[in-house]
N, C-alpha and C positions, 0 to 999 in steps of 0.2 A: 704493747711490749711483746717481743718477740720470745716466748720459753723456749723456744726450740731452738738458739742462737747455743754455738759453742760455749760461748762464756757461761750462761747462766744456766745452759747443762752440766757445766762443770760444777756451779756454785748447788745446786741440787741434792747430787750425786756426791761430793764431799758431807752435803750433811745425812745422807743416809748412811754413808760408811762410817761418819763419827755414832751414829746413833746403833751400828751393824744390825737395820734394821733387817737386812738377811737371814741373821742370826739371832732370831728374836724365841728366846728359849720358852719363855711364858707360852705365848702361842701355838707355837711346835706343840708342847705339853697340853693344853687344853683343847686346841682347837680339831678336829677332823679338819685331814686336808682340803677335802672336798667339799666341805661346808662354803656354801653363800650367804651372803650379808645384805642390807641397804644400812647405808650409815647417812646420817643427817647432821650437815655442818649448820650451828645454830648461832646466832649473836647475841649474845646473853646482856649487848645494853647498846645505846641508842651510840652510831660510827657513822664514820664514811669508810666502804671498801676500797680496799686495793690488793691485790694479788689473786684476783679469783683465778685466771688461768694456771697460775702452777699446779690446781689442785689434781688435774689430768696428766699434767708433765713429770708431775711425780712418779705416781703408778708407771709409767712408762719408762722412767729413769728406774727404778724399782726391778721393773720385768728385766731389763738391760743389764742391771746387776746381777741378777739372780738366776737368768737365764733359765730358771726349769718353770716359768712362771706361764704358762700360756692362754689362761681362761680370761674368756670376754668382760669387760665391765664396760660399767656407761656414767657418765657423769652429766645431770641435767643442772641446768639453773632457770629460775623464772627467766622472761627474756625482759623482765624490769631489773632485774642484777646482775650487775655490770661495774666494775672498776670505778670509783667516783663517786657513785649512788649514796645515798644516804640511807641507813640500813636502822631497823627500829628494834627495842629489846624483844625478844626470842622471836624475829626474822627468823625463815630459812634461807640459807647463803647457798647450801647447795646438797645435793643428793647421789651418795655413789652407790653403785652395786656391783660387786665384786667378790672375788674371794675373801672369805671370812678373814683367813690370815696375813694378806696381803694387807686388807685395809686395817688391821687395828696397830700393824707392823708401820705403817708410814702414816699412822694418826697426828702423830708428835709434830713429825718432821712436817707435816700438811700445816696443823694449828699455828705450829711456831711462826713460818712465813706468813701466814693468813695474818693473825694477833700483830706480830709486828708492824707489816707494812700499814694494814689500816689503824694502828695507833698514831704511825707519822702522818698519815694523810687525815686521820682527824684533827690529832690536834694542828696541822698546816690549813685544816678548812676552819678552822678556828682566827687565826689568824689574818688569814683573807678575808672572812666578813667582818674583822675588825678596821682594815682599813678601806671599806668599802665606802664608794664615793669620792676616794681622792686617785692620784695617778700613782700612787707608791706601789710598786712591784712586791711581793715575799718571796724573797733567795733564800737555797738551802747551804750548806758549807763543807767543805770536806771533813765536817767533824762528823762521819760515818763509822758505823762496827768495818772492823778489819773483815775483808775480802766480799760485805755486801753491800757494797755503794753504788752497784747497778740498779740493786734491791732498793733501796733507803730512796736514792733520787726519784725513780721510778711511783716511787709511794708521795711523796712532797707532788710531783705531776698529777696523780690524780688527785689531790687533796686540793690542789688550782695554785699551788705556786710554782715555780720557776728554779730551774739550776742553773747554780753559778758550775764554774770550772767543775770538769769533770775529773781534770786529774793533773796534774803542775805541768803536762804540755798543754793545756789547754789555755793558753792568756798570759802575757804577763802581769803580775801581779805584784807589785814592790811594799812587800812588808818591814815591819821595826826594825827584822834583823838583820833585811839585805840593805836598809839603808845604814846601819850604823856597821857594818862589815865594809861596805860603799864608799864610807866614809861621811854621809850624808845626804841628803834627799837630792840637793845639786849631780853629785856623781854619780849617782845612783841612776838618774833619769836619765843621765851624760853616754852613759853604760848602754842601758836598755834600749835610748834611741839607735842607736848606733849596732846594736849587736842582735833587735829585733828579729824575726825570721818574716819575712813575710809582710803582711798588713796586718798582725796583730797590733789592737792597741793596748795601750800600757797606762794601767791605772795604778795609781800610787795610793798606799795607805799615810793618812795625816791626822793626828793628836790636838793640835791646834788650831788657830787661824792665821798664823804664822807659817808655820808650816804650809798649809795652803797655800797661802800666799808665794811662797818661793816655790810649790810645785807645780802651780798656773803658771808662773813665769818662765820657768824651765822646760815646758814642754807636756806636762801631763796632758793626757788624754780623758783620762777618768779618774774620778777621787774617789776614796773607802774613808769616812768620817769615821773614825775609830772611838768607843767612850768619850762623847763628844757633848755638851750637854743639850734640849733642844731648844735653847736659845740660838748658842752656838751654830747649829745646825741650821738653824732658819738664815745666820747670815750667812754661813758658809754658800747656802744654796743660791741666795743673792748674787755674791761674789762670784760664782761658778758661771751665772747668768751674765753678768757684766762681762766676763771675761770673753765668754764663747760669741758674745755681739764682736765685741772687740779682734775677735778673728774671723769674723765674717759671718757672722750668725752660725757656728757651727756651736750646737750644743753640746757640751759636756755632762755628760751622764756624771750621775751623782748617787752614791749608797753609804748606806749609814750603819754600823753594826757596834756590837758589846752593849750588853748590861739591857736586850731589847724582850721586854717581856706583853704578855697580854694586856697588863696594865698601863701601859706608856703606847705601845705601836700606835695607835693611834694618833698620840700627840705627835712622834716623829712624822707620822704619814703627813701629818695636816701641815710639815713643812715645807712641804714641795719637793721631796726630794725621789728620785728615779725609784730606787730600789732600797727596801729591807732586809738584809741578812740575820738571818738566825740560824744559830748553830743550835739551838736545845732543839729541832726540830726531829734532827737525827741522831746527836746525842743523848738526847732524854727523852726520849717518848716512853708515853707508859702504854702499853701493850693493850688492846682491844679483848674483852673476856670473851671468847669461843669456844665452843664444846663439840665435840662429836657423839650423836648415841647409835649405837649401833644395834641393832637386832638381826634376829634368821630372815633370812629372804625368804 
């Protein structure tokens, strides 16, 4: 992941200024300007990391802000931690040394990304050794916090699944509401073939077997099994198989989402079906416990 990409300089830097870690009165107050630190990022329970590079891009997005900011610091990590790694309770994640008040000034905003993104990449490695063994992919969803979905996807990658659509140019994708806006799954598809950009293909969401049924015949490309049950699901994937013979062996990618929890993926995986979408990936994740302690250098 590239931190040093415009975008997620910007997503950085937004959150130092919500935090105006600049303007960090406690520190100013206590601290001597001139005071150095070592602080030790620690993991206070058994993760999978993800985000250890911001922890440098900060400070730098930091110095950029602050511009009176000019003393050296170092950020070291073992060379066993690394983005994906599986991280054990009170692991060290990593080690800075810097200005006393710089680092307790961009503590938060450091934790925060850290805790987050290895929350989704835990519980996403959770998920992946649940369906380990069959060919079922784990897709993450656009169900991301507002304005970190570079963050959130990024986190699901290292935890070992897969992004769907990154952003509504990315795919066509024909849901509930564009088919009943459409007039129906028929027009809907009538639409999309037709007004395509490109060689995107155009997977359509389907409720039924019914459904399916009329969106094989119409031209789909790829099906989204929506709240489907995994009976349902198993023959759905049957059907998807017959049909893709039926056009020349060209297989039709198949994914299943709603109501997909730790307790069930599996059974869906063991249908044979392409891909898992979960949204509580990005939606729900619960935060990785991380601490920083900081002492005098």
């Amino acid at each position: 992941m590239d931190w040093n990409s415009r975008r997620l300089t910007a997503i950085l830097e937004n959150a130092l200024v919500e935090d105006r870690a600049t303007r960090d009165a406690t520190s100013y107050a206590c601290i001597d300007p001139n005071q150095r630190a070592t602080a030790t990022i620690i993991s206070k329970q058994d993760c999978i990391l993800a985000g250890i590079g911001c922890v440098a891009r900060i400070l730098d997005v930091y110095a950029a802000l602050d511009g009176a900011v000019t003393a050296h610091y170092e950020v070291t990590t073992h060379p066993e931690i690394f983005d994906g790694v599986r991280l054990h309770k009170g692991q060290s994640v990593a080690v800075i040394r810097h200005n006393a008040r710089v680092i307790l000034s961009c503590e938060r905003v450091i934790l925060n990304f850290l805790q987050r993104m290895s929350g989704i990449a835990t519980l996403t490695r959770k998920f992946v050794e649940a369906v380990s063994g069959t060919k079922a992919r784990i897709l993450d969803t656009r169900k991301t916090a507002p304005g970190l979905r570079v963050i959130d996807k990024n986190a699901v990658r290292c935890g070992g699944g897969q992004n769907h659509r990154l952003d509504l140019s990315d795919g066509v994708l024909i849901k509930n509401n564009h088919i009943a806006l459409a007039g129906g799954i028929v027009p809907a598809l009538e639409h999309a073939i037709r007004n395509r950009r490109g060689s995107q293909i155009i997977e359509v969401e389907v409720r039924t077997l019914e459904e399916l049924e009329l969106a094989l015949a119409h031209g789909g490309e790829a099906i989204l099994l929506d709240n489907m049950s995994v009976d349902d699901v198993r023959c759905a994937v049957e059907l998807c198989s017959q049909t893709g013979g039926q056009r020349g062996s060209r297989h039709i990618p198949v994914e299943c989402s709603g109501g997909i929890r730790l307790e069930n993926v599996r059974a869906y995986a063991e249908t044979g079906v392409d891909f898992i979408s979960v949204g509580l990936l990005t939606h729900s994740p619960q935060a990785v416990d991380m601490s920083m302690r900081v002492v005098p250098a």
